[in-house]
Structure formats: C-alpha cells, structure tokens
C-alpha positions in Angstrom: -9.1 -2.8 0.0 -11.4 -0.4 -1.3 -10.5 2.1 1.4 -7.1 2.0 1.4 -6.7 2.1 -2.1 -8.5 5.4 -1.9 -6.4 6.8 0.2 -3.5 5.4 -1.2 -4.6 7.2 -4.6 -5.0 10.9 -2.7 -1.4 10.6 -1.5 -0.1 9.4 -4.5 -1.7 12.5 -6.6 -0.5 14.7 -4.2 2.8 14.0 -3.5 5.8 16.0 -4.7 8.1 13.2 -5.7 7.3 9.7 -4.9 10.0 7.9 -3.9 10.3 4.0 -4.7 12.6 1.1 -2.3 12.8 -2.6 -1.9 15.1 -5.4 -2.0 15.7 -8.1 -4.2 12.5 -9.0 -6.5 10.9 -6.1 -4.5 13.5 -4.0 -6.1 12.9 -5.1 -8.9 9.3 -4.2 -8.4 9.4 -0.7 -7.3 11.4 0.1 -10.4 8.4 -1.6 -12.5 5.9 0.7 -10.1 7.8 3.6 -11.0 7.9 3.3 -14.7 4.4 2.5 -14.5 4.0 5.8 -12.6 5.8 8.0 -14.6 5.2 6.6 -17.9 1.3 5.9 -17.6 0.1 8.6 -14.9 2.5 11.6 -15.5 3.4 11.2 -11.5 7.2 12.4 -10.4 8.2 8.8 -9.4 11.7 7.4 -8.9 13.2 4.5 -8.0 16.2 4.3 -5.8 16.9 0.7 -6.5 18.3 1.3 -10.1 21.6 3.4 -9.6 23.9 0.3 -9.0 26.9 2.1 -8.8 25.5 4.7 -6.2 24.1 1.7 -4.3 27.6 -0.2 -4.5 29.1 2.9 -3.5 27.4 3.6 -0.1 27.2 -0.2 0.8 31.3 -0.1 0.2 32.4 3.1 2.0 29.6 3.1 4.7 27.3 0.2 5.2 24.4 -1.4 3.6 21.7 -0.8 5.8 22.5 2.7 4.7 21.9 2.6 1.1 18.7 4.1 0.9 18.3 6.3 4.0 21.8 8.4 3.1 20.1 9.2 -0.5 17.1 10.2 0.9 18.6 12.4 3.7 19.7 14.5 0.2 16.7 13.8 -2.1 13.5 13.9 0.1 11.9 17.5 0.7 8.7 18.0 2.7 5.6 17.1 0.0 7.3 13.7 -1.0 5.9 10.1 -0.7 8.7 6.8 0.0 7.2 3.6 -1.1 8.5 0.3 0.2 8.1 -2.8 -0.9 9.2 -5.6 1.1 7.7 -9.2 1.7 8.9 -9.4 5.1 8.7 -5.6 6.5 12.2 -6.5 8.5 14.7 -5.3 5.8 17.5 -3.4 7.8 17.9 -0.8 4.9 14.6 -0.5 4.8 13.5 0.4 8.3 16.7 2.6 8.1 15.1 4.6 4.8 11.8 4.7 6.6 12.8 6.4 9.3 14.1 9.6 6.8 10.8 10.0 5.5 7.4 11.7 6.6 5.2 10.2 4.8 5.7 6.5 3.8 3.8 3.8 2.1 4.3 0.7 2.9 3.9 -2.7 0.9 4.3 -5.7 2.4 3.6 -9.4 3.2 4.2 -10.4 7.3 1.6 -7.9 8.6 4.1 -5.6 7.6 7.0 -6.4 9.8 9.3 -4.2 11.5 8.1 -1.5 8.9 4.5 -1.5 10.2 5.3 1.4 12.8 6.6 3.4 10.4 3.8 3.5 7.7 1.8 6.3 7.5 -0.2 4.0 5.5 0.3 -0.1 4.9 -1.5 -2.3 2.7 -0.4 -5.8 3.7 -1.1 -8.4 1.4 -1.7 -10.7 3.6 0.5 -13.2 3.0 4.1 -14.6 4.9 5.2 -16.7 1.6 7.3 -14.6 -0.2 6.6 -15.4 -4.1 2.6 -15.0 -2.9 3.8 -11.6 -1.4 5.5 -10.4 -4.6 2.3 -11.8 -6.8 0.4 -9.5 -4.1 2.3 -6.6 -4.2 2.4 -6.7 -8.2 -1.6 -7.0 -8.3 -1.3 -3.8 -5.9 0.6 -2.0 -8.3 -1.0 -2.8 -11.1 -4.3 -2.1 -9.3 -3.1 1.3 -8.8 -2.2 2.5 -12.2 -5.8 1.4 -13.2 -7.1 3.9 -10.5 -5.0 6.4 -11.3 -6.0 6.3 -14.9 -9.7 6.8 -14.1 
C-alpha cells in the first residue's frame, strides 16, 4: 500500500482542484473525504455528491448516468484530480464521469470494476462485500489525511 499511497499523496498535493464522486454510502463518503481535505490539509477539494438539487436536476431533464460527467464537462480544467469511490467500480454515472477526466483516482472494492481502465491510478481494497469495501475505502481516507499531515 505503501507505494501507492505515495503516489496517491504526489497527485493529491498537486492537483488543482480535486474533484470527489460516488454513489450511495460512497457518496456519502467522498463528501466526508472532501471535508477532511479541505478542512485538515488546506487542499481545493469538492464534492459533487452534495448539490441535491443540481443532481435532481440533471437526472430529471437528462439522465442519470449523466449526473456527474455534465458538471464536470463545465468544472474540470487541465491540473484537476476526480476521485471515485465505488464498491463495485460498474456505476454507470460513474464510468460516464470518468471518462471527462484526465487524471482520475479510483477507489474501489471488485478489482475496480468497469472503472479499472479508466484510473490513472486505483487502490482496490480488495474486497467484493460491499460494507467491507466502504470500511476499506474509509481506512483509505483516513490513511490519507494522516499522510498528508506529515
């Protein structure tokens, strides 16, 4: 993990704005990652999951599997990091969003999923059970933030 986490850290410092997606408690957890970021390491980091109404919006007048690739095609610029979370890698939305980005971190349980061949980087957690995924992914974070801090 060592490794990884390394290199994880180097593109987390020097991206421009570090973009944050998931679905469902995966949401929910790259909004905690974000506040984490923002909050405890001064990095630009937003999370795309917490504008409901924006969200409702696209997945009414368009469709959902568009709900985070139609924001970034506005908000990402060259520099900036996406980071997906996602127990299964095979989100719709999500592979949608990933294809926006350049660079793109990826989170996940399932080996990665669908979402493996668009990582610039994954760390899988190796695990297919989803609340051992989440638990995973939150130690990730978590683990992180503690790097970062250093």
């Amino acid at each position: 993990m060592q490794n990884d986490l390394t290199k994880i850290i180097r593109m987390l410092r020097k991206a421009k704005h570090v973009w944050l997606i998931g679905d469902g408690g995966s949401a929910a957890l790259a909004d905690h990652f974000a506040c984490d970021l923002l909050k405890n390491c001064r990095l630009p980091a937003i999370s795309l999951c917490s504008n409901t109404a924006m969200i409702t919006a696209i997945g009414n007048d368009y469709f959902f599997d568009d709900v985070f690739s139609r924001q970034l095609r506005i908000l990402y610029q060259p520099g900036d990091l996406l980071v997906i979370f996602s127990t299964s890698g095979n989100s719709k939305n999500l592979v949608e969003a990933s294809r926006v980005a350049s660079k793109v971190l990826v989170v996940s349980g399932n080996g990665g999923g669908r979402l493996k061949k668009h990582a610039t980087i994954l760390f899988d957690v190796k695990s297919n059970d989803q609340q051992e995924s989440e638990n995973g992914m939150l130690m990730f974070c978590h683990e992180v933030v503690k790097e970062l801090n250093k």
